[in-house]
N, C-alpha and C positions, 0 to 999 in steps of 0.2 A: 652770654652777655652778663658785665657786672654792675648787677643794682646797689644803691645807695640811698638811703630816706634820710630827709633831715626836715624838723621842725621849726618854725617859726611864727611871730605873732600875725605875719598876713602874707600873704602871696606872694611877696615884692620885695619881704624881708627874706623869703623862702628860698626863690629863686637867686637871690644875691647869694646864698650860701651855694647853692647846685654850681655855680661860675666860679665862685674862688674853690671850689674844691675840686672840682670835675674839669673844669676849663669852659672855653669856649663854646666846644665840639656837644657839649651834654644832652642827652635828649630829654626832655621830659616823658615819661612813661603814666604815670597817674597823678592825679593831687585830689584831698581829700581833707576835708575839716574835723577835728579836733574836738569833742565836745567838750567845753568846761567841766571841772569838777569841783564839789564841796560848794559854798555862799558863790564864789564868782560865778557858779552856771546860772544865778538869781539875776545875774547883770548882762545889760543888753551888749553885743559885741564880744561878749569875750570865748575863749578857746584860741584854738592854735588849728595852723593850715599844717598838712603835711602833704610834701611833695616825695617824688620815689623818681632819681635819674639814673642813665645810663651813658656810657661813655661806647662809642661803638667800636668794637673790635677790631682789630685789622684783620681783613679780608684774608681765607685759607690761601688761594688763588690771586697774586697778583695780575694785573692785563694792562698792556702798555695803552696809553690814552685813545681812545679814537678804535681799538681793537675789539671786537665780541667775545665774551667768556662762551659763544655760543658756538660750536661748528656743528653744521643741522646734518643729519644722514650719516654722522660719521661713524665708524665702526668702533668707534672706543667709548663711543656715551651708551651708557647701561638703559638708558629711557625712551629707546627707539618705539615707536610704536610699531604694534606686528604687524598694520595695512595699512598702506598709506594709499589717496585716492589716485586713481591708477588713469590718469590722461595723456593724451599723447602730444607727444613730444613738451612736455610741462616740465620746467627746471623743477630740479628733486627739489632746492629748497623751500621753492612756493609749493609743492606739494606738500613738504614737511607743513609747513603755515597752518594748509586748510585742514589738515588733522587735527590742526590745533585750536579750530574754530572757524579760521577764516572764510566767510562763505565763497562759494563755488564763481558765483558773479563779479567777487569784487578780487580772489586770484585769476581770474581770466584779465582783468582791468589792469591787474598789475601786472601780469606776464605782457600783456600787451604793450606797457609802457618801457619794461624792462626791457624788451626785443628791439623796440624802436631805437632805444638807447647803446644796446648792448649786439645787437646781433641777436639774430636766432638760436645760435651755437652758443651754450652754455661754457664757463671757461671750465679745463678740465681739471683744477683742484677747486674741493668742494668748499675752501675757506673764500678765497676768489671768489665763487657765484656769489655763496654768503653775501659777500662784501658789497656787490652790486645788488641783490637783491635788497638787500637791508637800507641800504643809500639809497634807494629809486624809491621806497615804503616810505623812506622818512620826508618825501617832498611832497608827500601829501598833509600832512600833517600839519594843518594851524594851530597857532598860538592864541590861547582864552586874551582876549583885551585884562589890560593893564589897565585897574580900577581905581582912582585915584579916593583917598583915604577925605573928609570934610565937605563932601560936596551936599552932604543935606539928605542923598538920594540912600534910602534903606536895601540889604541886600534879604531878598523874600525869597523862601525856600519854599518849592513846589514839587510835588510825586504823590505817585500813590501812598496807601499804609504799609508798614513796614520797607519802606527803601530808606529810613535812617538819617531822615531830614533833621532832628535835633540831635543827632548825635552829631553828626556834621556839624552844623551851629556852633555847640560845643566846643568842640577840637578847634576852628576857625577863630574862635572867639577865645579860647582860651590862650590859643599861642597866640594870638596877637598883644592879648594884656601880659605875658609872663614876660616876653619879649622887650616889654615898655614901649612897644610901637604906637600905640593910640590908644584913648579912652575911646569908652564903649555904653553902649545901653541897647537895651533888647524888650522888642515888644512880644507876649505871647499871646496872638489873639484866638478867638473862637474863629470859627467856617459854619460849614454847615451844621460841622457837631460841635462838642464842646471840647477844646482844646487842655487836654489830660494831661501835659507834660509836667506836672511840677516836680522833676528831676531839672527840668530846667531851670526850675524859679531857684531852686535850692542851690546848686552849681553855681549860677551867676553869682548869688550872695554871698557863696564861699569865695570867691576871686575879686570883689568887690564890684560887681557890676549890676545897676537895677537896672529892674523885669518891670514893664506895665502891662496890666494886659488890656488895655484899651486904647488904642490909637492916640496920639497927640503931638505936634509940632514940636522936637525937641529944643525945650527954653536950656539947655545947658552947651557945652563947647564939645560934646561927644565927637569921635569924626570917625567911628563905627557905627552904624547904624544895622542892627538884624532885624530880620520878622519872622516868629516861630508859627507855622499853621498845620491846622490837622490834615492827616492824609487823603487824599482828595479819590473817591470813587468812579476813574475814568469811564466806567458804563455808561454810568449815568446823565445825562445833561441836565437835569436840574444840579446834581453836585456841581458842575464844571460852570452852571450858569452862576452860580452863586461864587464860586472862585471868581471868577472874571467879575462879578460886579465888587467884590472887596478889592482885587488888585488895582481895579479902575480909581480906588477912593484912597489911594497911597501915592505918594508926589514923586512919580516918574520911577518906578523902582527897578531896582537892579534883581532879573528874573534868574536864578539856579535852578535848573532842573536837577533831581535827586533821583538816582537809579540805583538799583541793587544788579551788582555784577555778577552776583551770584546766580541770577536768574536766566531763565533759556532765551538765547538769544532772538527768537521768534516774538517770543510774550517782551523781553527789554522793544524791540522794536514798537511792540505794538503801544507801548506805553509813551514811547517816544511820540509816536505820531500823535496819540489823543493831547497830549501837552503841548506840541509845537504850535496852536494855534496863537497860544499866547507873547510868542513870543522870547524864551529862553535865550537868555544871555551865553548860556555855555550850561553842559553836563557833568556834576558828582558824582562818579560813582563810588559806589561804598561796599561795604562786605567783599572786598579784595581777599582777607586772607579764607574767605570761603572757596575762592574760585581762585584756584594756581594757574589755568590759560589767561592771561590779560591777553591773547592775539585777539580772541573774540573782538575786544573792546577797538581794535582796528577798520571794522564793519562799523561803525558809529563814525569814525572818521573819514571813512570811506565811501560811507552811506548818508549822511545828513550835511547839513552847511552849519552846523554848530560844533563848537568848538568843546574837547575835553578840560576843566580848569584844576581840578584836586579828585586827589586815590586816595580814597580812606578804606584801613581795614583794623577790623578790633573794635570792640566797645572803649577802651580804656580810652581815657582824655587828656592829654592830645591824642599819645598812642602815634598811631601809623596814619599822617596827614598829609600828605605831597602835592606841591605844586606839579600835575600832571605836564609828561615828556613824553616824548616819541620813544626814547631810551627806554624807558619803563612799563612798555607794552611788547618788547621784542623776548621771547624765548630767551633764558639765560642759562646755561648750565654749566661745570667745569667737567672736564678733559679727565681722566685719570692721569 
């Protein structure tokens, strides 16, 4: 990947330069503030933002539209595993899946549906099954609702500690303002504990966006609304009582639950459940480039009535943000 930084007096002047010189396509990879030097670091505003873009490469492996980089079981992918779960008469490629995460209950769910579809008799090239297996997976698959930007309603981030709720925030928030899609304003309040993040007050100020950390009907034309909160102690019901009574005193808000993919799919569930009382709008997971199986993350779609909305991996801001797809939880590998 080839980076480039380039400087400018604010965010917007920053970003203009990333598009005339990179294009279109440029990712953002980090941005960071500039600290004044000599008498101007005396005056309020001044320094310089620095951003750092990337143009993405084209791909080793081209794949015609609509095709897998992925043929599962096949003898020429060097990444086979040495055991795969051995059930009968189970198409090899949902067994490949469940090596890969997928629990036991929910490839029996899918073979079942795939047979109903397909026959019993698996087809005899193994790109074929693929093809069907992978197409019968992705009908399960709901789409996060389409959140419309002005309506008043703030989007409030909720999980335990460390599943990477203000780094989230972040990345959301930051490519929305590099993009020029909407103004923005972010509250960082307290919970039960005291809300530590001032990585976030800081970030915000460097992109141009105010932090309150007290609650208040926003008097300005923002049409992002965030709320940053400390990580919530699912043990406990007094923590979770005291979540519920601050979410109740926020005007109708739009619920993210915040999960770390990194984490054993046992203990991810059991965090799912203590949350879902509230209500969650849809699931973030984050810490992707910890965890290279995203199948796992197929048991959440297969397993809950809530819907996946964004894949984040890496600290860097924006970094690795995605609007979550079906696409982007299947096995991917190239062929020699």
């Amino acid at each position: 990947m080839k980076l480039a930084t380039f400087t400018a007096e604010n965010a917007s002047a920053a970003i203009r330069l990333v598009h005339e010189n990179l294009g279109p396509d440029a990712i953002i990879v980090s941005v960071r503030k500039i600290p004044a030097t000599g008498f101007s670091r005396l005056l309020p505003g001044n320094g310089q933002i620095e951003v750092t873009a990337s143009v993405p490469e084209t791909p080793r492996h081209r794949v015609p539209p609509g095709v897998d980089a992925y043929i599962p079981f096949d003898e020429r992918l060097e990444d086979q595993p040495s055991e795969m779960p051995q059930r009968p008469h189970r198409w090899r490629s949902i067994a490949w899946l469940e090596s890969l995460g997928l629990l036991a209950e929910f490839a029996d769910r899918l073979e079942n549906k795939v047979r109903s579809i397909h026959g019993a008799v698996p087809p005899p090239m193994p790109i074929a099954e693929w093809n069907a297996v992978r197409d019968t997976l992705a009908t399960f698959w709901r789409p996060a609702r389409t959140i419309q930007a002005g309506t008043g309603r703030p989007h409030v981030f909720i999980g335990p500690p460390g599943s990477g709720k203000t780094t989230a925030l972040c990345k959301w928030l930051t490519a929305s303002v590099l993009r020029g899609e909407n103004r923005a304003r972010v509250w960082r309040l307290d919970g039960e504990t005291a809300n530590t993040s001032e990585f976030l007050s800081i970030h915000a100020e460097m992109i141009g966006v105010p932090v309150d950390r007290f609650w208040g009907e926003p008097a300005g034309a923002e049409e992002l609304l965030f709320v940053d909160l400390p990580g919530v102690d699912y043990h406990h019901q007094a923590s979770l009582k005291v979540l519920r009574e601050l979410l109740f005193s926020l005007p109708q808000p739009h619920l993210h639950l915040v999960l770390n993919a990194a984490y054993d799919t046992t203990l991810l569930f059991e965090q799912f459940n203590a949350f879902a009382p509230f209500g969650p709008e849809d699931v973030i997971f984050t810490h992707l480039d910890e965890e290279p199986r995203r199948v796992k993350l197929w048991n959440f779609v297969l397993g809950t009535n809530c819907s996946l909305s964004w894949l984040s991996g890496g600290q860097k801001i924006p970094g690795e943000f995605n609007r979550a797809e079906s696409s982007l939880l299947f096995p991917h590998t190239n062929p020699r």
